[in-house]
DRENFI-779123 format. One record per residue (C-alpha): residue number from 1; residue in three letters; x, y, z. Coordinates in Angstrom, 2 decimals. Example, Ala and Ser with C-alpha at 12.3 -4.5 7.8 and 13.67 -1.06 7.14 Angstrom:
BEGIN
{1 "ALA" {12.30 -4.50 7.80}}
{2 "SER" {13.67 -1.06 7.14}}
This chain:
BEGIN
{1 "UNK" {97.22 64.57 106.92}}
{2 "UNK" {97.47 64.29 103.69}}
{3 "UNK" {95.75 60.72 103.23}}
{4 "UNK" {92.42 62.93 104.16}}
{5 "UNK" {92.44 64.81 100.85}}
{6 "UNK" {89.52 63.02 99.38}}
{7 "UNK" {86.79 63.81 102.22}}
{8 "UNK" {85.85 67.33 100.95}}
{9 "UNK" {84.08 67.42 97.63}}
{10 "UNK" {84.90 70.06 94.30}}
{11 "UNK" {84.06 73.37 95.81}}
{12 "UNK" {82.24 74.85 92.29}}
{13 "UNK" {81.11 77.80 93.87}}
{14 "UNK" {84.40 78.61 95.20}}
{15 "UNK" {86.23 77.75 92.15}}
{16 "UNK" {83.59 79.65 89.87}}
{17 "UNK" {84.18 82.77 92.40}}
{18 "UNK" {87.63 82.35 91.78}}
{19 "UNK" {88.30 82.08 88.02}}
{20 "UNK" {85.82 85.32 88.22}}
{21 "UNK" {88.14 87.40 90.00}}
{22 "UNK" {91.40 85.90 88.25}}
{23 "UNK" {89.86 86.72 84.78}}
{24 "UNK" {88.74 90.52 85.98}}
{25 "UNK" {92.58 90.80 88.19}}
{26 "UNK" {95.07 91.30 85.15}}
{27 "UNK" {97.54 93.36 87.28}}
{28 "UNK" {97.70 94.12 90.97}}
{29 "UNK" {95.82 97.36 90.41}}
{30 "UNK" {92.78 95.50 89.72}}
{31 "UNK" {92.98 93.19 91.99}}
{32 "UNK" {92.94 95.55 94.58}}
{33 "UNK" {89.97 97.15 93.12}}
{34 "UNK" {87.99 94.01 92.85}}
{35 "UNK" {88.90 93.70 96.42}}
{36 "UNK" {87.66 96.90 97.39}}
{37 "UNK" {84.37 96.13 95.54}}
{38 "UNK" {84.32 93.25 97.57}}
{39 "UNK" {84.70 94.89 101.20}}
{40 "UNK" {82.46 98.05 99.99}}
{41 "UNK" {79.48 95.30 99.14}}
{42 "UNK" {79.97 94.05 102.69}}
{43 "UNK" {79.86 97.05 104.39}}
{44 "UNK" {83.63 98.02 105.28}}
{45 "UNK" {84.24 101.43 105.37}}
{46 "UNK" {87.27 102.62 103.38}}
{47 "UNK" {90.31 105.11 105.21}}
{48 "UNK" {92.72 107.36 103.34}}
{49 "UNK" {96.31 107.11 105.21}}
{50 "UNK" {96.49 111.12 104.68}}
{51 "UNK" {93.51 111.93 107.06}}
{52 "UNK" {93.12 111.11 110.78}}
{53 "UNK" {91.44 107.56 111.45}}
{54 "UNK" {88.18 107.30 113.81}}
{55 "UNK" {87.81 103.83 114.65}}
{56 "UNK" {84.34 102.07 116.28}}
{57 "UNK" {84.64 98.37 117.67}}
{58 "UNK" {82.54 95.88 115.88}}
{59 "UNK" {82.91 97.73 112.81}}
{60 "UNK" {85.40 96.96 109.37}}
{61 "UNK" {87.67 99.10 107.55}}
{62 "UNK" {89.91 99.17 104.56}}
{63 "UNK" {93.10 100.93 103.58}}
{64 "UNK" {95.00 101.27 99.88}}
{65 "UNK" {98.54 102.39 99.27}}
{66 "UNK" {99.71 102.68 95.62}}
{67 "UNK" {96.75 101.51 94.09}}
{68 "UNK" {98.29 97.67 94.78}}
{69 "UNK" {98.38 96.80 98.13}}
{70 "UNK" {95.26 96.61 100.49}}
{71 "UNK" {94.93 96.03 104.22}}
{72 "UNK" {91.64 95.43 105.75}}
{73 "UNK" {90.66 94.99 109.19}}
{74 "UNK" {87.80 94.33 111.47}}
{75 "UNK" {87.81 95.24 115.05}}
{76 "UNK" {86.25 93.37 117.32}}
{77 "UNK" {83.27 95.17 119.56}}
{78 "UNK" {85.22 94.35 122.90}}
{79 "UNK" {88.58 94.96 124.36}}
{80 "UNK" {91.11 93.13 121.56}}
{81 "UNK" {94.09 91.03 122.48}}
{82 "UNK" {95.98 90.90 119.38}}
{83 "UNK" {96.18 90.56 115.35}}
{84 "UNK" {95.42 87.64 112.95}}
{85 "UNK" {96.90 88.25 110.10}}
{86 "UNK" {96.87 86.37 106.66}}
{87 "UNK" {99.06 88.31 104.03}}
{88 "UNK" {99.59 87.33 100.08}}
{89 "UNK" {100.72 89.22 97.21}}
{90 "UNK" {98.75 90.71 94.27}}
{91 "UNK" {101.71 90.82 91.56}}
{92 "UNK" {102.93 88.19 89.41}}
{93 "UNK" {105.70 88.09 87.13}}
{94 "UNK" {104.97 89.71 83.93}}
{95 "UNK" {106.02 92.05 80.70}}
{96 "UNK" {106.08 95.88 81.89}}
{97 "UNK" {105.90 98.28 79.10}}
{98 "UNK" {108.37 101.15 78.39}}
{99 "UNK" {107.66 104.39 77.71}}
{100 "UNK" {108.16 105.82 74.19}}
{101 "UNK" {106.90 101.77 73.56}}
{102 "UNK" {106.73 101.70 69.82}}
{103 "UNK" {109.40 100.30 67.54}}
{104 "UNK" {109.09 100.58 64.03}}
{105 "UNK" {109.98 97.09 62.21}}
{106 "UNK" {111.05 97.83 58.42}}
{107 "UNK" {108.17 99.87 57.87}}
{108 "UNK" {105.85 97.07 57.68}}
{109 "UNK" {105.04 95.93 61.39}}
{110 "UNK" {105.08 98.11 65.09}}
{111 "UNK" {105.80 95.99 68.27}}
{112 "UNK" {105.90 97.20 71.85}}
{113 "UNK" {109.31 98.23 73.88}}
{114 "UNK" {108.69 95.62 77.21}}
{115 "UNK" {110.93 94.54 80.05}}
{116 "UNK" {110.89 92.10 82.55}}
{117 "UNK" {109.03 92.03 85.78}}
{118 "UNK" {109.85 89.11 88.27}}
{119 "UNK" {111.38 86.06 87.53}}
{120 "UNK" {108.72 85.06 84.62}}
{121 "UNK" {109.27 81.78 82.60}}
{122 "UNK" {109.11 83.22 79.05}}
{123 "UNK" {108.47 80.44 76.69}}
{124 "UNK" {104.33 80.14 77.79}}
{125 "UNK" {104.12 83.89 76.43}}
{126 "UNK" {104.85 83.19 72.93}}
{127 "UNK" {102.50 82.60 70.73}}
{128 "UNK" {99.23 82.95 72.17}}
{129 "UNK" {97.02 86.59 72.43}}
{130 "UNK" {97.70 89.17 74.95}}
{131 "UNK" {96.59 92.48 75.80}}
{132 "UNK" {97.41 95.62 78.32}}
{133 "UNK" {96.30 96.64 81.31}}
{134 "UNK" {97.26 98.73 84.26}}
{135 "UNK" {96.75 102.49 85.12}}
{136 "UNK" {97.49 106.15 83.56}}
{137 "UNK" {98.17 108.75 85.51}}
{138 "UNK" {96.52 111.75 83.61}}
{139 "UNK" {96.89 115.72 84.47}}
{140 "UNK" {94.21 117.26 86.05}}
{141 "UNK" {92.62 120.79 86.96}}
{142 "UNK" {93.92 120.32 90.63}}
{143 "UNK" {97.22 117.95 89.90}}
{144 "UNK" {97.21 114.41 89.06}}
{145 "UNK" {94.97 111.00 89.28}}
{146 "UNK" {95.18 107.67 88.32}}
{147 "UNK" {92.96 105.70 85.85}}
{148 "UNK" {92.46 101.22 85.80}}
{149 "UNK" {92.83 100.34 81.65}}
{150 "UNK" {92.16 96.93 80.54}}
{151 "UNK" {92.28 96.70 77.00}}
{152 "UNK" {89.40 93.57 76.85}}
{153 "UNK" {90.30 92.30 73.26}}
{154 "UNK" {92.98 90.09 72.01}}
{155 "UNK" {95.48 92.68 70.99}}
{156 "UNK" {99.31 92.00 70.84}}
{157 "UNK" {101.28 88.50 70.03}}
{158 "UNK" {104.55 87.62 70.66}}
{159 "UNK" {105.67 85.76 67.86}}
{160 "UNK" {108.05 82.41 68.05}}
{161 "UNK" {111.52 81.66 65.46}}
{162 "UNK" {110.58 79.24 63.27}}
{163 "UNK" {112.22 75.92 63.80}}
{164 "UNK" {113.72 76.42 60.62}}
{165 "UNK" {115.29 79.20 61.58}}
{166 "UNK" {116.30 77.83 64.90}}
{167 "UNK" {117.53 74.32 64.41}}
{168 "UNK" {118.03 73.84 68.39}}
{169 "UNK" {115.43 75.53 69.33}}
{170 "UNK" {114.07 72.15 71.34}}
{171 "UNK" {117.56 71.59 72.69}}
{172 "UNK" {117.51 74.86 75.00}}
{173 "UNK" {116.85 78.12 74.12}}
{174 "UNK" {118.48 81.59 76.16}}
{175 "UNK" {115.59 83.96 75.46}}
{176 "UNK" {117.07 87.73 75.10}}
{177 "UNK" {114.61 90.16 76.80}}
{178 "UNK" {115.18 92.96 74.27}}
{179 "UNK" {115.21 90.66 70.95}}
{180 "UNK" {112.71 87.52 71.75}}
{181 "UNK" {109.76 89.25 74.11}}
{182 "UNK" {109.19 92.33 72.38}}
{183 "UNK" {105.01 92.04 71.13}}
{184 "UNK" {103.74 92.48 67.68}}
{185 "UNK" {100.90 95.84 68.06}}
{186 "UNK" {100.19 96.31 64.43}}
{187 "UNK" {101.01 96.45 60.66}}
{188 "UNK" {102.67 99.22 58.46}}
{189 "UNK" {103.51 101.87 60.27}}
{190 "UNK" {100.93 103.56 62.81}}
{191 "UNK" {102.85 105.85 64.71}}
{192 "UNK" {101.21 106.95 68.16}}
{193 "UNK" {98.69 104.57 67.90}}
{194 "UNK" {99.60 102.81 71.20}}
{195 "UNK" {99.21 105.67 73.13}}
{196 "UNK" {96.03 106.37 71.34}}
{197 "UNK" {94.47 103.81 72.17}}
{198 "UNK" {95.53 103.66 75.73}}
{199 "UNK" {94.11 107.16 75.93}}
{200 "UNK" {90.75 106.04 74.57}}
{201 "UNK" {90.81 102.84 76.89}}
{202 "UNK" {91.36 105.79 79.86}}
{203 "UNK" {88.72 107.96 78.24}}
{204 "UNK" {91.43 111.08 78.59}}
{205 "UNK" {93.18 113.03 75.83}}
{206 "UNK" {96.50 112.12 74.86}}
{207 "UNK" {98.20 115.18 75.99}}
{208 "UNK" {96.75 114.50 79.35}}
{209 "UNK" {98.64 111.71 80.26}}
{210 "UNK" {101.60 112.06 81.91}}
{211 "UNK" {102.45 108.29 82.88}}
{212 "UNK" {101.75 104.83 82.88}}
{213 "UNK" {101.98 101.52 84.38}}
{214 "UNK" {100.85 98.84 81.86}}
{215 "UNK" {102.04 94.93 81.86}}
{216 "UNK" {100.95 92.77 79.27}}
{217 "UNK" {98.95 89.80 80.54}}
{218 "UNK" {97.70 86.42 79.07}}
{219 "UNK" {94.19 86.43 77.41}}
{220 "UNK" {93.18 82.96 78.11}}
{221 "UNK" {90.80 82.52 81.13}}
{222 "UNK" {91.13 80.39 83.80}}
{223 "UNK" {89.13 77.15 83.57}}
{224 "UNK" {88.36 73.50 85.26}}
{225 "UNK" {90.17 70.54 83.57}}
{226 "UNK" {91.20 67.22 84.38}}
{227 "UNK" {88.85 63.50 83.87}}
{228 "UNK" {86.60 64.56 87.32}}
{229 "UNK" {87.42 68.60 87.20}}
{230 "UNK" {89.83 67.89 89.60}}
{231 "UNK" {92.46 70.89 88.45}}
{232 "UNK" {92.43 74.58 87.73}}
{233 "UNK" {94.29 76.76 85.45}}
{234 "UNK" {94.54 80.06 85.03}}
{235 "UNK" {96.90 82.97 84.78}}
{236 "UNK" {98.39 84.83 88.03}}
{237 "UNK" {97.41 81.66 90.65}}
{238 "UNK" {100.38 83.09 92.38}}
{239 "UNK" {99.64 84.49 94.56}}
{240 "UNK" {96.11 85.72 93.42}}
{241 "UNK" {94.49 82.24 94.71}}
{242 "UNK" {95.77 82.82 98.23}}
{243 "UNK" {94.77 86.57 98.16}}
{244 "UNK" {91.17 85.59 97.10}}
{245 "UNK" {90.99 82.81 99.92}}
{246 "UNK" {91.95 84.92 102.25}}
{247 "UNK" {89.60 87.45 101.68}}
{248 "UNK" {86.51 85.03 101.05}}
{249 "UNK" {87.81 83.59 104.96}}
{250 "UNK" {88.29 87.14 106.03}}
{251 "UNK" {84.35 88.01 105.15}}
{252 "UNK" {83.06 85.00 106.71}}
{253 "UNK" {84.57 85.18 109.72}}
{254 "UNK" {83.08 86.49 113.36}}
{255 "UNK" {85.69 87.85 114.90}}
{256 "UNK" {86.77 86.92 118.92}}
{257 "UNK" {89.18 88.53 120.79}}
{258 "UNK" {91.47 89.32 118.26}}
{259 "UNK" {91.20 92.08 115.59}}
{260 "UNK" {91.32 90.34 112.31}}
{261 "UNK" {93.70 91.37 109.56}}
{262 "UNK" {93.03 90.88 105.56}}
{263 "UNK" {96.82 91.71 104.13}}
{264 "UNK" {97.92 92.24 99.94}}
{265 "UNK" {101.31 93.76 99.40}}
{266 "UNK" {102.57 94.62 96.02}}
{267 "UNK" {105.97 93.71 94.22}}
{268 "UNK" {106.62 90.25 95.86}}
{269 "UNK" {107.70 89.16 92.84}}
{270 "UNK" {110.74 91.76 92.77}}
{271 "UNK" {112.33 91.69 96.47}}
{272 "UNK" {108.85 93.53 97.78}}
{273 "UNK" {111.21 96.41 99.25}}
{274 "UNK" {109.19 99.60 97.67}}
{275 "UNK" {106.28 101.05 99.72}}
{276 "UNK" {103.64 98.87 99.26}}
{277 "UNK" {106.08 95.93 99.36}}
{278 "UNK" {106.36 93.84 102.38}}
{279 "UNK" {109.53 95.55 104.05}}
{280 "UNK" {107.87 98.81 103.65}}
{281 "UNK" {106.09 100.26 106.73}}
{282 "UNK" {102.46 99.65 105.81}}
{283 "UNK" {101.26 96.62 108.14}}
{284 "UNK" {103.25 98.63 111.15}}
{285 "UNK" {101.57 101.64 109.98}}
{286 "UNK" {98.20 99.65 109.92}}
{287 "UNK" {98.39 98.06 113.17}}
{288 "UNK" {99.87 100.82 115.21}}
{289 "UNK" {97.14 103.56 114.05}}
{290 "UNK" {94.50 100.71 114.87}}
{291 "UNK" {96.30 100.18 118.24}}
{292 "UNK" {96.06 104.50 119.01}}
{293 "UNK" {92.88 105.27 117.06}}
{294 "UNK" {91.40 102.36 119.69}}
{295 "UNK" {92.97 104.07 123.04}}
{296 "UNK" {95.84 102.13 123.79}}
{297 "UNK" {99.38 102.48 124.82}}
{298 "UNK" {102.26 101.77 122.98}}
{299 "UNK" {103.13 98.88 125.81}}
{300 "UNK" {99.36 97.44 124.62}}
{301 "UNK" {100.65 97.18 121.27}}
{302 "UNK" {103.62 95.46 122.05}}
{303 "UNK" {101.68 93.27 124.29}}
{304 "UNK" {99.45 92.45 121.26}}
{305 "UNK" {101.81 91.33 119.17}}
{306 "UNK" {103.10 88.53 121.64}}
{307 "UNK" {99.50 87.41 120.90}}
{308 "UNK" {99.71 88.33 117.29}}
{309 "UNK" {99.63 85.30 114.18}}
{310 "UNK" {100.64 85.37 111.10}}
{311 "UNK" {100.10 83.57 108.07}}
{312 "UNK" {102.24 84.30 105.24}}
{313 "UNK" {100.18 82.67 101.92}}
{314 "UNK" {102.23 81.97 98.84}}
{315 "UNK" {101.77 79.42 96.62}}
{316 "UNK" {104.19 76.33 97.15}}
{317 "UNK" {105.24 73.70 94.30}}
{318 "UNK" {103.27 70.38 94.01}}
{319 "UNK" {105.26 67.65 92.74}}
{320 "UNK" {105.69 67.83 88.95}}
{321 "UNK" {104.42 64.65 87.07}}
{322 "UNK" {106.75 64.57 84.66}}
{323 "UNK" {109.94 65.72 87.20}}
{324 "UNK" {109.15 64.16 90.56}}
{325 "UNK" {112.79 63.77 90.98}}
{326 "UNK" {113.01 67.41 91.63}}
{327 "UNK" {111.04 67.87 95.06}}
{328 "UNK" {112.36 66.50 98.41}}
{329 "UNK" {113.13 63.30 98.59}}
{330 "UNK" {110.42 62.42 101.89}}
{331 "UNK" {108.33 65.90 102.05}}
{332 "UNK" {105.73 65.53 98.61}}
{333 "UNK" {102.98 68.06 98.25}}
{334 "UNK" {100.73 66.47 95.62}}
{335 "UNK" {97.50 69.45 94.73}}
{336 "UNK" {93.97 68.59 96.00}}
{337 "UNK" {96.10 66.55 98.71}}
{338 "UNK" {95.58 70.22 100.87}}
{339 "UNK" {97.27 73.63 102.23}}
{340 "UNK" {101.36 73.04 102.30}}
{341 "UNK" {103.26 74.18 105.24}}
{342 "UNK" {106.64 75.90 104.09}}
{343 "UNK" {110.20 75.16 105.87}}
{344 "UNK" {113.80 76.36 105.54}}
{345 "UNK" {116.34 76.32 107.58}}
{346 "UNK" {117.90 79.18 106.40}}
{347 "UNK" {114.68 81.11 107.13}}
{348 "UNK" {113.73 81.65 103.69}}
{349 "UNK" {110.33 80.87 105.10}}
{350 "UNK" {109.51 81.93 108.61}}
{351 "UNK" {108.10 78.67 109.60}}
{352 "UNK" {109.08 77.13 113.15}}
{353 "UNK" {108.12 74.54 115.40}}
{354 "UNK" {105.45 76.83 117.42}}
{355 "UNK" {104.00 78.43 114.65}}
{356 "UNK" {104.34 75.40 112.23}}
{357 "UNK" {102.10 73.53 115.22}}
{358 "UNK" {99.80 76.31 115.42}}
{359 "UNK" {98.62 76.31 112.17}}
{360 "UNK" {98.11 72.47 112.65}}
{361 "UNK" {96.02 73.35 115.15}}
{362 "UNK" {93.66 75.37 113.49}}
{363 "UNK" {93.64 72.81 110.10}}
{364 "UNK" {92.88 70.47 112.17}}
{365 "UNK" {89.41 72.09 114.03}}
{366 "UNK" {87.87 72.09 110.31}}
{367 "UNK" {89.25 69.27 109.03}}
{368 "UNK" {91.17 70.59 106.36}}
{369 "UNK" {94.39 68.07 105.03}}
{370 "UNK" {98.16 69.86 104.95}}
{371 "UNK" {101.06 68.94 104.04}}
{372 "UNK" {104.73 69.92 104.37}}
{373 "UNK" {107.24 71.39 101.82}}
{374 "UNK" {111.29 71.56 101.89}}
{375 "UNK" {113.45 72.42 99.10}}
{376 "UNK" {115.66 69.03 98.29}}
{377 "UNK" {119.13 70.00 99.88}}
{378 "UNK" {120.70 70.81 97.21}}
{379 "UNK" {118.22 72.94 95.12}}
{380 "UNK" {118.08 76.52 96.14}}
{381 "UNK" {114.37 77.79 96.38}}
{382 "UNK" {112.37 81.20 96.68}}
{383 "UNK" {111.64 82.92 99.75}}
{384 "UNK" {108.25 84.57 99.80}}
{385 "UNK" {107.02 88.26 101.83}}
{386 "UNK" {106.83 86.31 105.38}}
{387 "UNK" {110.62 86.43 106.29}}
{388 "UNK" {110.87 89.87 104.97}}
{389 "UNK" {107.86 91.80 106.91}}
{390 "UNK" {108.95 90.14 109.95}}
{391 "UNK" {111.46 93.31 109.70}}
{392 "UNK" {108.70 95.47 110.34}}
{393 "UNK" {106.71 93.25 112.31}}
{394 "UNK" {107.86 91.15 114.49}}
{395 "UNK" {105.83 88.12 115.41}}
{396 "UNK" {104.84 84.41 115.55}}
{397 "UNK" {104.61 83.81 111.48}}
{398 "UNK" {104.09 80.12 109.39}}
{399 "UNK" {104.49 80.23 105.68}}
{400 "UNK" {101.78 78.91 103.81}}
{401 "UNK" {100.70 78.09 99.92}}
{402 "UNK" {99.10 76.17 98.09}}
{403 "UNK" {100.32 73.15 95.78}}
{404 "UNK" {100.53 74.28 91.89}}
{405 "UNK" {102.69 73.72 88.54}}
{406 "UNK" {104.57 76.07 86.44}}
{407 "UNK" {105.00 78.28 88.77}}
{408 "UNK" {105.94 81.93 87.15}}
{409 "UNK" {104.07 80.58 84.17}}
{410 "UNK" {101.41 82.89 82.44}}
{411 "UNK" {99.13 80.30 82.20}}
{412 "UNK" {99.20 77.70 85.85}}
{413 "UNK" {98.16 74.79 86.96}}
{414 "UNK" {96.79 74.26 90.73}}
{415 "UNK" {93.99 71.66 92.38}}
{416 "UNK" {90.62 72.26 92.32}}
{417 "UNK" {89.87 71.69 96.16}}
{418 "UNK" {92.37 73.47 97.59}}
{419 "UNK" {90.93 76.83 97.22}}
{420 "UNK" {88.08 76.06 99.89}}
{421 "UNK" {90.75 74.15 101.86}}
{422 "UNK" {92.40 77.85 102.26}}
{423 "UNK" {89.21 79.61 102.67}}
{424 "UNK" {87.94 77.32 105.36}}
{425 "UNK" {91.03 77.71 107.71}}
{426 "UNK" {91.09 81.35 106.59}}
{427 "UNK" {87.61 81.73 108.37}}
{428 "UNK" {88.69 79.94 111.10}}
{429 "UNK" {92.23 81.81 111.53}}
{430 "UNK" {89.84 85.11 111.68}}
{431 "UNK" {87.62 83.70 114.11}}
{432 "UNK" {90.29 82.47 117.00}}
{433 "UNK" {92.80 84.55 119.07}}
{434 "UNK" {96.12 83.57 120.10}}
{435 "UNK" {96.96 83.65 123.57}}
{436 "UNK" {100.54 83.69 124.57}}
{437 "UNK" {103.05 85.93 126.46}}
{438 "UNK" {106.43 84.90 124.90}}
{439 "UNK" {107.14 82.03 127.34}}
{440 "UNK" {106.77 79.37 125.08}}
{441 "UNK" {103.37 78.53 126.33}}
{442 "UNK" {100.24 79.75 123.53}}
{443 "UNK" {96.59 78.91 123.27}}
{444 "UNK" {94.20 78.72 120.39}}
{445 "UNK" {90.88 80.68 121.71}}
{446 "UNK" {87.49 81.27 120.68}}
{447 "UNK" {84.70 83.39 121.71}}
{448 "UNK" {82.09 81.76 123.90}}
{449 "UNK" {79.58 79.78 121.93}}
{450 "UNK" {81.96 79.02 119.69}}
{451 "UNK" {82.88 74.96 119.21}}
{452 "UNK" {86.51 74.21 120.99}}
């Protein structure tokens, strides 16, 4: 399929939308907001997990845990056979900030206590502007709440060792966490003044904050490059690109006999096995209260699974121009050459025959190129949140991305028609049902009206 990559032209709209929501998404927190904004605007109605759930079919609804991970869901106005699900991540490797952050330098400079988040390439952080963002959780009259901060100004470097200082510095470098990454915050010696001005960012009193979770994040905005604008860049492409696809497909979809399912779990990045990770209980939680709050038996819900999909969207490597010797030797994912279909044979990615053939399927009703990704056979690769909720959830699941460089980088590299591929089969996904009863045997349907 992938000879077919040239029929669509440069999505601008899509890529415009999406640089927009990268630029205002500096940490999963956001994201999830901007996502909210999103459903709110088109009318889904949001549910708290600690209350009871009323459900209506035909309408769309939205659920939070943490702050970081959102599931959203429209039910369709007839009796519903099972789920389509497309689930991504909103984190991304990063600098998390400690508490008690400030180190005093000599008396003459104050940088920031950080640690690692995810498996982050730290060379692209030096050197260039960052600032903080994240949320405060501040005291109350009735307990606590949380507060988004984004400090919007070019606030903290991390410096680099002079080459004179570092004679090898181009022949390999071990960065030390707790000696190379700390950021320069300011000069002389400003005690308190980080907290400060992260109260003043919260509009709180100092005293009133009890805790924080702030990352640092890259200042540089995303942006079109390349001789025709064929490539973007941008910070937090993984796996913020899928997540935004997914929703933009979720939106524009009419959905059949399914219910459709809008999925963003947090802390991929770091084994996702807290609470709004993907081997926590959310989606089950989701799906089964959908499944009572609608009527039905537990034996329904197990029957809707067997006609459940899943689509696990990560971002998947794109051959490297200057390393092609490091992707498999007959399986070459090139970006703008379409969606990439993930495989392992240890199961790192969920991806089999049927459901490998299923999302074919529906590429192939709009037209949109994919192409297929191993690790070479003696490289060991990632494994992304689709092998891991199928703990919780148990059905027919394909791992997904789409092609990029640097990978883990602050600052990424990914094509600039792949985005509307992804949205595109996203609506579609939404649209269709998938009929099957475990024998092997499974149909693509739409609702009447509908093209075949």
């Amino acid at each position: 399929m992938g000879d077919k990559a040239g029929y669509m032209e440069i999505d601008e709209k899509v890529n415009r939308e999406l640089l927009e929501f990268l630029d205002s998404s500096p940490t999963s927190f956001h994201a999830v907001a901007n996502m909210k904004a999103m459903l709110e605007q088109a009318g889904f109605k949001r549910l708290l997990e600690g209350q009871a759930w009323t459900l209506e079919g035909g309408a769309g609804y939205y659920v939070t845990r943490n702050d970081s991970a959102l599931i959203a869901f429209r039910i369709p106005d007839r009796e519903f056979t099972g789920f389509q699900i497309m689930a991504s991540h909103s984190d991304s490797p990063a600098l998390k900030i400690k508490d008690n952050a400030e180190i005093e330098v000599e008396k003459r400079y104050v940088k920031l206590n950080v640690e690692r988040y995810g498996g982050l390439l730290c060379a692209p952080w030096m050197d260039r502007p960052l600032s903080v963002a994240g949320r405060v959780v501040v005291r109350t009259g009735n307990g606590v709440a949380t507060r988004l901060v984004n400090v919007d100004r070019d606030l903290l470097i991390i410096p680099g060792l002079a080459i004179h200082m570092n004679r090898k510095a181009n022949e390999g470098y071990e960065f030390n966490m707790q000696k190379d990454m700390l950021p320069l915050f300011c000069g002389g010696a400003a005690e308190g003044g980080f907290l400060k001005l992260i109260a003043e960012e919260a509009g709180v009193e100092e005293k009133d904050i009890l805790d924080t979770d702030l990352f640092l994040y890259n200042r540089m905005r995303g942006t079109v490059l390349g001789l025709d604008g064929e490539f973007i860049a941008a910070p937090r492409l993984d796996d913020l690109q899928c997540g935004f696809a997914s929703l933009k497909g979720f939106l524009a979809a009419k959905p059949g006999h399914s219910a459709a399912v809008h999925c963003v779990l947090d802390n991929e990045e770091v084994g996702s096995g807290t609470k709004q990770g993907a081997e926590s209980t959310f989606l089950r939680d989701v799906l089964h209260r959908v499944n009572r709050a609608m009527g039905r038996s537990e034996e329904e819900y197990l029957m809707a699974l067997a006609s459940s999909f899943m689509v696990s969207a990560d971002n998947a490597h794109s051959i490297h121009p200057n390393h092609p010797d490091k992707a498999d030797p007959t399986n070459r994912p090139f970006m703008n050459g379409g969606i990439v279909i993930k495989y392992s044979a240890n199961q790192k990615y969920t991806t089999d025959a049927i459901s490998g053939a299923l999302f074919k399927a529906l590429c192939q009703r709009v037209n949109v190129p994919y192409q297929v990704f191993f690790n070479r056979s003696d490289m060991l690769g990632g494994s992304t949140l689709g092998n891991i909720s199928s703990s919780q959830v148990a059905l027919n699941t394909v791992d997904i991305g789409l092609p990029q460089l640097a990978m883990h980088s602050c600052y990424e590299t990914a094509g600039s028609k792949d985005t509307a591929y992804l949205v595109r089969v996203a609506k579609e996904l939404y649209s269709s049902s998938v009929c099957g009863n475990g024998d092997g045997e499974y149909r693509l349907v739409w609702p009447e009206g509908q093209r075949e």
